[in-house]
N, C-alpha and C positions, 0 to 999 in steps of 0.2 A: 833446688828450693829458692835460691839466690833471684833468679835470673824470671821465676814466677813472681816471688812479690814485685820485684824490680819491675816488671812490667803492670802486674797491674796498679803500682804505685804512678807512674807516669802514664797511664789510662786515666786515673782519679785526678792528675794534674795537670791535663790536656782540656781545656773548656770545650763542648761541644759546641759545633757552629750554630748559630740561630740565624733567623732575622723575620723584621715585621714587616720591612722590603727588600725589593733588590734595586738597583739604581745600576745600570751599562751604560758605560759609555762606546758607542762605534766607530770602529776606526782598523787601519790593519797598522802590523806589527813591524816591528824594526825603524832603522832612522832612515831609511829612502822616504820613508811615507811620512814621517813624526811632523815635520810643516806644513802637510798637505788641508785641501780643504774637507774631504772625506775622510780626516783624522781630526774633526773638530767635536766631535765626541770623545776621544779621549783629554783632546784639552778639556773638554767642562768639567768631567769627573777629575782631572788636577787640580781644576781650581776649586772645586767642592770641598775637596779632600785637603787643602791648603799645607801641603808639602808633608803629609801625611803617608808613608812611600806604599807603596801599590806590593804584596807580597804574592809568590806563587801560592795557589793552594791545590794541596796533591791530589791524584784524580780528577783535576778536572783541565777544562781549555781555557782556564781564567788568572788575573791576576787579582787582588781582593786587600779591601781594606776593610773594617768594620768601623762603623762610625754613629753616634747616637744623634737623632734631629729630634724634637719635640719629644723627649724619652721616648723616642722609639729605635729599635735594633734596627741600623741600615747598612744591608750586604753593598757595597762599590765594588762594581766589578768593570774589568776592561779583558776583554776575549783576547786569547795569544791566537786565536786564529783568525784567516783572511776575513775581511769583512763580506763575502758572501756564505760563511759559516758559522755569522756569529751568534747562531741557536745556539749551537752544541755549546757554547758556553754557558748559557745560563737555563737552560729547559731542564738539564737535569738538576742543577741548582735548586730548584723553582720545584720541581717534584720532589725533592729528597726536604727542604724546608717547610713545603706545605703552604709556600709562597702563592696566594693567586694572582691573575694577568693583571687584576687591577692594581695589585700592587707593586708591578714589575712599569719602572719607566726605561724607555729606552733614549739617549741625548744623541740625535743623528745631524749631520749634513741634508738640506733641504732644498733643493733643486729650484721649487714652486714660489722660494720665499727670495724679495728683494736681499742684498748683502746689507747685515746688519738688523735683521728683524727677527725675533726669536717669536716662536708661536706654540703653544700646549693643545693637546688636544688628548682623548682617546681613543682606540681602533682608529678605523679607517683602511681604506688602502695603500697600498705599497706604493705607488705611485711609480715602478720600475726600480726601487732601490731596493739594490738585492742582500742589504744586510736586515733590512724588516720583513722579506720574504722569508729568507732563513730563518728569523722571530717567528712568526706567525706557522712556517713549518712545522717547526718544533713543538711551540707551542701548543699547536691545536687551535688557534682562534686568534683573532684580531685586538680582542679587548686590552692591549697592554696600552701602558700609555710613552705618549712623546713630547719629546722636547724637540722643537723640532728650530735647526740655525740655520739662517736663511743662507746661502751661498749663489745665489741667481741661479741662471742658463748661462750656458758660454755664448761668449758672443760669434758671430757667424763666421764660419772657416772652423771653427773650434770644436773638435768633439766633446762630448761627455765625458767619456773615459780620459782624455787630456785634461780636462777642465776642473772633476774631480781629484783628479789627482795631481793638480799644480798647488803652486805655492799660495797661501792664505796670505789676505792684506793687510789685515791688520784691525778690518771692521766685522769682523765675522761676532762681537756681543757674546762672547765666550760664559765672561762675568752674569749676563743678565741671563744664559742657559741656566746657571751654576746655580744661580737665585731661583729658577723656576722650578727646579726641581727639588731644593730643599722647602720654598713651599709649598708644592703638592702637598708632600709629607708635614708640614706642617700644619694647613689648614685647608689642604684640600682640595681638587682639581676646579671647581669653580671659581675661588678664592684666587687663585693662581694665574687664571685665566684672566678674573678682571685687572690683577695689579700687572703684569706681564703684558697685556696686547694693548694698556692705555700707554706703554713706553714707546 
């Protein structure tokens, strides 16, 4: 009889997860990678989150914060998996909350964009980055939105896969990701767009 109320007492005192978004940040796991440039999605959701710590949450391939922007419920998440899996972290998220793709941003490394240029958009193509192909797998559609941090092309002799995964300089505009994404949610992806792309 004990060990019944007992539980469903710590049922009744367990909050159920919500959210009005999800916010991921892209990046892969562990400290080999933690400086790299294709881990500058998980620095923007830290500086979002402003020393707010990132907690496992069970059943899923993510680490998660809950955070309120313009009273609204905001899911932070940063995927424990490689960054070409980083669906599996937030699709079933995103199904199980009722979360649609508009409201899921995604904060990536951006190949296309000078170092130092942060740019919002929604859908679109992958452009070869296979942590938004994973997204859009999962997903089912393109419509999520990005934050997207400029990191160049490597310069010649340089692969991709080296280039992505070297050390960041210092100008990769982490801060103005972090800003762009708090306000979508705030006021809105046009809103966003013009205070973000006139910086």
């Amino acid at each position: 009889m004990f060990k019944i109320f007992d539980l469903f007492r710590r049922k009744q005192t367990t909050p159920a997860l919500s959210a009005d978004w999800i916010i991921l940040g892209l990046g892969n796991p562990g400290p080999k990678y933690a400086a790299t440039r294709h881990n500058v999605g998980y620095m923007a959701v830290d500086e979002l989150l402003d020393a707010t710590p990132l907690l496992p949450l069970p059943g899923t391939k993510a680490l998660h914060a809950k955070t309120m922007i313009a009273g609204q419920d905001v899911l932070v998440l940063r995927s424990t998996t490689y960054m070409n899996l980083s669906g599996e972290a937030v699709a079933p998220l995103a199904e199980q909350l009722g979360v649609p793709a508009e409201r899921i941003i995604a904060i990536h490394d951006e190949l296309d964009l000078p170092v130092g240029t942060v740019r919002v958009k929604k859908g679109g193509n992958e452009n070869g980055h296979n942590g938004l192909k994973s997204m859009t797998e999962h997903l089912g559609t393109r419509d999520y939105l990005r934050v997207r941090i400029g990191i160049a092309r490597p310069p010649q002799g340089v692969s991709v896969t080296d280039h992505v995964l070297g050390p960041i300089d210092g100008g990769e505009n982490i801060r103005l990701a972090a800003e762009a994404a708090r306000l979508i949610v705030e006021q809105g992806l046009g809103r966003a767009q013009n205070v973000i792309h006139a910086r």
